[in-house]
N, C-alpha and C positions, 0 to 999 in steps of 0.2 A: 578209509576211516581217519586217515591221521590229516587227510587234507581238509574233514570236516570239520575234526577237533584246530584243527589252524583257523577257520573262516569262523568258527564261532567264538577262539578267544579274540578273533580280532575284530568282532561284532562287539563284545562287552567289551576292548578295551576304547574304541570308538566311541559308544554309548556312554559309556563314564565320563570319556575326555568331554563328549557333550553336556550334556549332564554340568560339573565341572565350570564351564565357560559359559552357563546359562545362569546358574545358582550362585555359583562364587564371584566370579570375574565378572558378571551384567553383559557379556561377550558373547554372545550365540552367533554361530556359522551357517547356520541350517536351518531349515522354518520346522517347523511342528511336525508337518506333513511327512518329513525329508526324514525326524525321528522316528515317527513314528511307522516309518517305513521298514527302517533298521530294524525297529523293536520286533514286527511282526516276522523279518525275514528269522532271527535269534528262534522267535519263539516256536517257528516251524519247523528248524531244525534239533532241537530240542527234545520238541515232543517225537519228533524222529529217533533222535537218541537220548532216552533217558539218563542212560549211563554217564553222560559227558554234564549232566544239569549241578550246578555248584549251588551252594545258600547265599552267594553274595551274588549270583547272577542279575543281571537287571532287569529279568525273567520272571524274579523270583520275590515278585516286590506285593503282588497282589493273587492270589489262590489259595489261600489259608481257609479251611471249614468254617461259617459261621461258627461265635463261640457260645455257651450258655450264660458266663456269668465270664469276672476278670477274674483273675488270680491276686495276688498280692505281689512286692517285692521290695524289700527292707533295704535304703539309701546304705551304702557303709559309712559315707559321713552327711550329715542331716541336710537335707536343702533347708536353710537357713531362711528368714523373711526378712527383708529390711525397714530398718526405722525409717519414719516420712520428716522432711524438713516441710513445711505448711508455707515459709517466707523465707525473704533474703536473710534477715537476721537470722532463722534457724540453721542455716547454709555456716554461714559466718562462726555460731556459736559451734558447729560439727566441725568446720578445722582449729578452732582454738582448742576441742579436746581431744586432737588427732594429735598437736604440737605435744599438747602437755603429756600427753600419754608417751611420748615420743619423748620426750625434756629437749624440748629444741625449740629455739625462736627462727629457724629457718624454714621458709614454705616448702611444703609436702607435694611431691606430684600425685597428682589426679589422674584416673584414666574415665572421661565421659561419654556418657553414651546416653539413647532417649529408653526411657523405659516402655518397653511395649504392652500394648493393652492386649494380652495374651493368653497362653495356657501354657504354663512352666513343666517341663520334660528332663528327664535325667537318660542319656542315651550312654549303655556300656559294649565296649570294643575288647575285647581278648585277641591276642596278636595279632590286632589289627582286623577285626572283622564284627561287624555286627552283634552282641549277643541278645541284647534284650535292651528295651527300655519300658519307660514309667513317668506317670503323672508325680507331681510334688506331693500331694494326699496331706498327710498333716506333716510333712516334715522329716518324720522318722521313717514313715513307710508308704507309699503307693501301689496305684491299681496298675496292673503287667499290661501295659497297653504296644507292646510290641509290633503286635502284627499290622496296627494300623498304622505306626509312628513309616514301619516299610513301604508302604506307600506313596508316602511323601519324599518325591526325587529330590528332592534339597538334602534330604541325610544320606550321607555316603554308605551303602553296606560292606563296605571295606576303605579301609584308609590309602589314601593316594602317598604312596611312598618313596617319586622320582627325587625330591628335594630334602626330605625327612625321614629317616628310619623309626617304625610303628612301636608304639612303647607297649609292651606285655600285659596291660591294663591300663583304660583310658576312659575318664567317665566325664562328660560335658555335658552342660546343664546348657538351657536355652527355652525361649517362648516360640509356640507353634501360634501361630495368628493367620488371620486374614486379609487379602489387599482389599480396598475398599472397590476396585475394578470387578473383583471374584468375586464377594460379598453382592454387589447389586447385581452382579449376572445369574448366581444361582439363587437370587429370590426371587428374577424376574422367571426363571425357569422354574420354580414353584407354584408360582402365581399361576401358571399356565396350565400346569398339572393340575391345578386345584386344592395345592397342598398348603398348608401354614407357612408363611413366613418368618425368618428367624429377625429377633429385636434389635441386632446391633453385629459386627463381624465377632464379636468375643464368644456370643452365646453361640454363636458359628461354627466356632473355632470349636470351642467347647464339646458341645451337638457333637460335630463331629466324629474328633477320637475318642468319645465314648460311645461307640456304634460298633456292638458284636459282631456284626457283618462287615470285615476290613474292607469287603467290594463297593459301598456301602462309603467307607472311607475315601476311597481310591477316586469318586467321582467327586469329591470339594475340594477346592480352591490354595491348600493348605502350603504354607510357608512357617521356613523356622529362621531365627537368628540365633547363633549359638553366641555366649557371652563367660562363662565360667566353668571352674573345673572342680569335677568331684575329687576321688582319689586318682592316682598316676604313681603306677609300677615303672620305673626306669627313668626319665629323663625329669629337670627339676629346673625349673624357671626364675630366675632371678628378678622378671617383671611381669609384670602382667598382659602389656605390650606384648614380649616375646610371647607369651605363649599366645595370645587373639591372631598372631602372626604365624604361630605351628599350625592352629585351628584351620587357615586358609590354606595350606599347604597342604593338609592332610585331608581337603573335599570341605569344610566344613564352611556352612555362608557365617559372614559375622558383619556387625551391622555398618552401614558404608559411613554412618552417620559420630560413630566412636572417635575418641580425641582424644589429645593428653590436654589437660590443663595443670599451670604451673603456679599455681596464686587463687587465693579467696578471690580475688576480682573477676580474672579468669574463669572461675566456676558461675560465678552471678551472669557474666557477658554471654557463657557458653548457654544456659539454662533462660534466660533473655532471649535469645535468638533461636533457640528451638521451640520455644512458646509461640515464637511471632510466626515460625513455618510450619508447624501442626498442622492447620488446615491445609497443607500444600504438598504434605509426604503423603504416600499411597497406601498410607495404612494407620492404625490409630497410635496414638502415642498416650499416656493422662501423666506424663513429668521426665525427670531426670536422674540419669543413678551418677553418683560419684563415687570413686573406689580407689583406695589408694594404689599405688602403683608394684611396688616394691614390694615383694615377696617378705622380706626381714622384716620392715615394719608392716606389715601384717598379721605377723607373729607376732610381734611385741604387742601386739593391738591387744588382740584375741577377739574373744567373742562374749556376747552374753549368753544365756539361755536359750533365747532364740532370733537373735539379731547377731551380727558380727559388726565391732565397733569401729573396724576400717572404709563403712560402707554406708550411704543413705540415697533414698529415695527423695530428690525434690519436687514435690505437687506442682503442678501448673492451676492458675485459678480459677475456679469450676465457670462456664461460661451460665449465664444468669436471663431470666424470664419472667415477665408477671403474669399472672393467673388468679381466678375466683378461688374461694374456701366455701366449696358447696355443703362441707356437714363436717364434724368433729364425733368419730366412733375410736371407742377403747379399744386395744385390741390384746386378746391375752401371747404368749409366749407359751414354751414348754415350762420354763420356772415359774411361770404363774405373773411372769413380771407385766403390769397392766399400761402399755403404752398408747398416748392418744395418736390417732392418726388423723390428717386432714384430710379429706375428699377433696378433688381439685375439678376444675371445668381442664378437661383433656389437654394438655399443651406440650410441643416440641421442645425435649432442653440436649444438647448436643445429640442431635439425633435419635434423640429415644422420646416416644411418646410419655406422658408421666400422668397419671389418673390418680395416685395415692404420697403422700412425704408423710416422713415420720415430726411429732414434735415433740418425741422423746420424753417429758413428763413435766408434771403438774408446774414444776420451776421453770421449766423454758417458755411454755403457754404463759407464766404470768411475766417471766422479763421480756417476752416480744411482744405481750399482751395480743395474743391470736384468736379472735372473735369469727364466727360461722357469719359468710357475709361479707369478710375484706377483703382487697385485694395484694395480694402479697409474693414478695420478689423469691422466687424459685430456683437452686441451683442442684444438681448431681456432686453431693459432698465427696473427693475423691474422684471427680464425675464415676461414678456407683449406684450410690444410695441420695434417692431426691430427698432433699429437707427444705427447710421456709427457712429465710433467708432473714427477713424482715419485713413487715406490715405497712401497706401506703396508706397515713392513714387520712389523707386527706378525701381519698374516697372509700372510705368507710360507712356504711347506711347507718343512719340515724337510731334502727331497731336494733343492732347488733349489741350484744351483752356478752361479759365475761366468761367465759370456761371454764368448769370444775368439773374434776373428774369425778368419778360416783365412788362412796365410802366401802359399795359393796362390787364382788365381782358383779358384771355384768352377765355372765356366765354360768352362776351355781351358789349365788347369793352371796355365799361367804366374805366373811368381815376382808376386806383388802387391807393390809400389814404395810406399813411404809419404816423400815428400819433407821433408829437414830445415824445421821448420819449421811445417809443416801439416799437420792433423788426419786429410785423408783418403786415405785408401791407392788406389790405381789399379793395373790390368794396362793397357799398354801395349801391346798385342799385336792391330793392327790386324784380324789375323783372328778373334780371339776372337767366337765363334758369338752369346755374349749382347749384343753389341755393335753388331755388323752393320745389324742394321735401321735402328739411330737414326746410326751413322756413313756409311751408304750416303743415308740421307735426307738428311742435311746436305753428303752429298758433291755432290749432284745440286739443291740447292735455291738459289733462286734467287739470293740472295747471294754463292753457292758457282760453283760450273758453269753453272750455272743450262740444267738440262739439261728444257725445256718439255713438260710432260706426263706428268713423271716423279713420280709423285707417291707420296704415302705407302702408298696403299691398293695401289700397281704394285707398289713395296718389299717389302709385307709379302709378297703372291704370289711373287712370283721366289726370297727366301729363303725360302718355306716350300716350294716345290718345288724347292729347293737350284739354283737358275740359277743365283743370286750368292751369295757366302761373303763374297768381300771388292771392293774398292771397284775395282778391276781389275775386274774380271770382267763389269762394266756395258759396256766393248767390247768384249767378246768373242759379246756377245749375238746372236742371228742373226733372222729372221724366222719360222721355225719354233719359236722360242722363246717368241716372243710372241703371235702369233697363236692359241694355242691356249688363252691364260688367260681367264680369266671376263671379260668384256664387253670384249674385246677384239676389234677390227674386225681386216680388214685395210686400211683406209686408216690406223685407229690405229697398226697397228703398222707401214707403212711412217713417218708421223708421227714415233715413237718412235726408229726407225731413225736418221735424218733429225736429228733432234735430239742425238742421242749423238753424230753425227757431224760436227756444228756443234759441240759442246762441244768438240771438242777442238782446237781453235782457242781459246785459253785464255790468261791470262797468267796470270806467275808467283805473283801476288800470289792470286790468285785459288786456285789451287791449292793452296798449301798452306794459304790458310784452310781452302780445302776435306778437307784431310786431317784437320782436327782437335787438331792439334795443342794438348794443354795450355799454355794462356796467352799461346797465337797468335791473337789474334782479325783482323778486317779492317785494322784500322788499323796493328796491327804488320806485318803481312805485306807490306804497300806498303812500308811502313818496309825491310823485309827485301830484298825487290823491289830498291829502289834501293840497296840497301850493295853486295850482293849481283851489281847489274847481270840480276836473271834466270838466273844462273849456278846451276842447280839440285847439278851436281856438286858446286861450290864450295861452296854451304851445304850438303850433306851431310856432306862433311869439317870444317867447322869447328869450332875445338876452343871450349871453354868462354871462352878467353884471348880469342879473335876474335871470339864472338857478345860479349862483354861490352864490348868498345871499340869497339860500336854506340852513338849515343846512342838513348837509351829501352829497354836492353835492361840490366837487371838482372840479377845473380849466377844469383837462382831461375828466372827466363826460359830464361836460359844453359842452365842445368843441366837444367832439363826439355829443350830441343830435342836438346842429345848424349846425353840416355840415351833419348830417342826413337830418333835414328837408330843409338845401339849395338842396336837388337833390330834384326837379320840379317830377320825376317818380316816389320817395313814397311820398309824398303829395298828389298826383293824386291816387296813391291807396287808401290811409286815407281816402280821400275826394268820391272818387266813393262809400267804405264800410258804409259811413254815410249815401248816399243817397241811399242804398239797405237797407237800414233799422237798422244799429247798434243803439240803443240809450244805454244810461248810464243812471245808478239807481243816484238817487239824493245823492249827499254825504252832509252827515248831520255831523257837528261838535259833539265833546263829549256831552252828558248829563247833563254833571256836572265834575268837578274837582276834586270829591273828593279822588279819586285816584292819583292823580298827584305825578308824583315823585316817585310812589309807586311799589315795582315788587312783585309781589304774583305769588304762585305756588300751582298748585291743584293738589292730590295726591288721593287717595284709589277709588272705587267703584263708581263714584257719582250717586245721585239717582237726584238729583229735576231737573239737566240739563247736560247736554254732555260737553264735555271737549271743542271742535269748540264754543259753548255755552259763556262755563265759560269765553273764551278767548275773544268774541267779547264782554262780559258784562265789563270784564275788561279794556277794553281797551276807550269801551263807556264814560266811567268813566274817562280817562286821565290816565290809569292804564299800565303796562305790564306785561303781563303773558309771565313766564319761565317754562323751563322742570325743572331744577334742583335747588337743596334750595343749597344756601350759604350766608356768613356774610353780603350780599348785598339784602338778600332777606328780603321784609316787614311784609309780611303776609304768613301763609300757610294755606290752606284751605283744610280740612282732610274728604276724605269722610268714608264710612265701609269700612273695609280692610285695612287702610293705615299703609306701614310698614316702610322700612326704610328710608324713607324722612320726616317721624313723627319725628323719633329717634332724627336723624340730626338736624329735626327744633327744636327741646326742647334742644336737647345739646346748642344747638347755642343761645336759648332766643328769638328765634321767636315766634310774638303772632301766634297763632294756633287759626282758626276760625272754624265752624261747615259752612254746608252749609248754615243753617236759617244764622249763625253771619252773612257769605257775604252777603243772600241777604238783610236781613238787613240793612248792612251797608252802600251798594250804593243804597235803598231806600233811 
């Protein structure tokens, strides 16, 4: 036994060293075959002896049960997005406010790299082992896509520790992508099956890890470059350099193409010559990130809301096409917002076919003056989203006439609303049939109602055999309703049942995010919540004079929610969902004060409550809780583990609490 358990760790230590000098190093010793020899000999012996099977074995990458649905999994500090520089000058104007921010006329180091056209991943290690990882999702929180992220031999399931001792917590962010090699080979292997081919390697990528079946995963093409760090229990990085330099030490690939730059110039030169080689790397790129170097000014930087101000994305310039404008159709939104679209004669714009560009509204059609009939220059804004570019108008047909959008929805007649102010025009008309689907979706999603199992592909079914119109009409649903839709059980649809009927147990806040509301998001509606007390009659009366000596409720805010509730058809919905049963949870004022004014920030492991927890105790209190510590922050509350937002809050002179201090202190 003990000469088995010898042959098989020296099977996985082999396999990783492989692994390792394929992924990291571009250094392989062995052909495929020569791997996949090893692997099978591991997994023979394995299945021989259970007993000896580890979670980091490389065994252990692909056999997970298909799932039913993902889970969730809350970032501890936010994957942040970054702001885009569009041109040189915007490059330029990003380090004059990196100096100033900085009070230094001395050039900042840069650390560059190409940004990849990707799917962003947060992968977490506990002493040095796998635990899970996750999609970016909105920031704050992602879907638990773990078992596929195992899959992909690029991510280590344990950290390589001959050079670097493994730090007690370690979370690294990175894009899962596709080479353009793998991408054409697995659509030409679709193509042959008979199967759909995917649009571009992103949607690939994408497709991919979000496939319940990780087997399923295990057979595309998938690559990661890891490029940043979430939280880090134990060791603390003076640059950014050193740590891309722990990352390859500890198994992690990072991208071969990274660089320091020393100067504004250097940044334009670097971001110049990655442009010029884009079509020549093996995989896509759409620009450049720039990111300071130095840990201290990074700090001093901070962040915004949801950008970090020591960091930008440089666009590369979208590559460009002409094409016919076969027709000009309105198209609605879930807000009702009435955007024209052009209909195009089919054309290739970086690799993607484009049949449809946005032209965004009634002002862009009149300053490009875009007529049904011209011919007009096509790019992938972002390369993303196709838009028209501008109008050749020298061949232009002689029959071609101006464009106006139509005063009424195209949709459900109603008067279309264009707000003083801004560009785009809206029907407000919660029942409006083009609407429905995308307002019933967010009625019911998780943010919203969070009405479980209610999902998109349910949506589309129920309005297509007209169950639901409008966003009422989801309690009205019955068992005979549902049971009879495509892959519909009946313990689903008791399920379904079940969950509608939890939903309505609901708070205020929650509610009218969930309506939709123009310029209502989550955060205002809490806001609203409390002016309001929960008093849903009370804000539907209130006049423009009343929403406006809210604070955070602006003129335009104002004016959108009263000419929401003057349309008589959602008032009538509001008022039917109240008599199907919504009630709202009592909204209770703070506890106490004695947070007031105060913004605290919780950080390491916590153990006496969950971080949703620590945020509503904070808050109970007159308090706010932040993701990130800066010179604005009061308190930092450090559980086990806390690393470098400890650091920060003692450089800075923040008090530092224990869990007991907090609870403690809003006893």
């Amino acid at each position: 036994m003990a000469g088995i358990a010898s042959r098989i760790a020296d099977l996985r230590t082999k396999l990783n060293d492989h692994n390792f000098r394929y992924y990291v190093l571009d250094d392989p010793v062995i052909s495929d075959s020569q791997y996949d020899e090893l692997l099978r000999e591991l997994q023979s012996l394995e299945e021989a002896h259970p007993k000896l099977i580890t979670p980091d074995s490389p065994s252990q990458r692909v056999g997970a049960s298909p799932l039913s649905a993902f889970g969730s999994i809350t970032h501890r500090q936010p994957m942040l997005s970054l702001a885009n520089a569009m041109n040189t000058d915007e490059l330029v104007a990003f380090m004059d406010r990196i100096k100033k921010g900085l009070d230094t006329e001395e050039n900042v180091e840069m650390i560059a790299e190409p940004k990849l056209d990707g799917l962003g991943v947060e992968l977490v290690y506990e002493n040095g082992l796998f635990i899970h990882g996750s999609t970016r999702g909105d920031g704050f929180t992602g879907e638990d896509i773990t078992q596929n992220l195992k899959t992909i031999g690029a991510i280590p399931l344990s950290l390589r520790t001959e050079d670097r001792e493994s730090p007690d917590l370690l979370e690294v962010r990175g894009e899962v992508f596709m080479t353009l090699s793998g991408f054409k080979k697995l659509n030409e292997e679709r193509q042959a099956e008979g199967l759909p081919t995917f649009a571009n390697p992103r949607n690939a990528a994408a497709g991919s890890l979000r496939q319940l079946d990780s087997a399923i995963t295990a057979t595309r093409p998938l690559r990661i470059y890891c490029y940043e760090s979430g939280e880090i229990s134990g060791p603390s990085f003076g640059t950014h350099i050193d740590f891309l330099n722990a990352l390859k030490e500890w198994g992690f690939p990072v991208s071969p193409e990274s660089s320091i730059v020393e100067s504004t110039s250097d940044m334009i030169d670097f971001h110049a010559r990655l442009e010029s080689k884009r079509n020549d790397l093996p995989y896509e790129i759409d620009g450049t990130v720039f990111k300071v170097n130095r840990t201290d000014q990074r700090n001093a930087l901070g962040i915004r809301s949801r950008s970090p101000r020591w960091a930008i994305a440089g666009k590369f310039k979208a590559q460009q096409v002409t094409t016919l404008v076969n027709d000009i159709i309105p198209s609605l939104g879930r807000t009702g917002a009435v955007t024209p679209v052009a209909h195009l004669e089919p054309v290739n714009v970086g690799g993607v076919v484009v049949t449809h560009a946005t032209l965004h509204n009634q002002d862009e059609i009149d300053r490009k003056d875009v007529r049904i009939g011209d011919t007009v220059w096509i790019q992938r804004a972002g390369d993303v989203i196709p838009e028209v570019v501008k109008v050749v108008i020298e061949k232009r047909p002689k029959s071609a006439s101006p464009y106006q959008l139509p005063s009424e929805c195209p949709a459900c007649g109603h008067d279309v609303y264009r707000p003083e102010g801004e560009a785009v025009a809206r029907c407000q008309n919660l029942s409006c049939p083009a609407q429905v689907k995308g307002r019933i979706t967010h009625f019911v999603s998780k943010t919203a109602l969070d009405v479980e199992g209610f999902g998109e592909k349910l949506v589309n079914q129920l309005v297509e055999k007209k169950l639901i119109q409008t966003v009422d009409d989801i309690f009205k649903l019955t068992y005979d309703d549902l049971v009879n839709l495509e892959r519909m059980a009946d313990k689903s649809a008791h399920n379904i049942l079940s969950a509608i009927g939890e939903a309505k147990q609901t708070t205020f806040a929650r509610f009218i995010y969930a309506l939709g509301i123009r310029n209502v998001g989550a955060h205002l509606s809490k806001v609203l919540e409390k002016s309001f007390s929960g008093d849903i009659e009370k804000f539907m009366s209130a006049s423009t004079e009343d929403l406006e000596a809210i604070d955070e409720v602006g003129p335009i805010v104002a004016e959108t929610i009263t000419r929401f509730w003057s349309d008589c058809t959602n008032v009538d919905v509001v008022e039917s969902c109240l008599s199907l049963g919504i009630q709202f949870e009592t909204v209770e004022g703070p506890k106490s004060q004695i947070l007031e004014g105060k913004t605290i920030v919780f950080t390491g492991a916590l153990t006496q409550f969950s971080r949703n927890e620590a945020k509503d105790m904070a808050e109970a209190h007159g308090g706010r809780a932040s993701g990130s510590v800066s010179k604005k922050t009061d308190f930092l509350v450090a559980g086990p583990g806390a690393g470098s937002k400890l650091k920060k809050a003692e450089d800075l002179g923040i008090t530092i609490l224990s869990e007991e201090d907090f609870l403690e202190l809003i006893s």
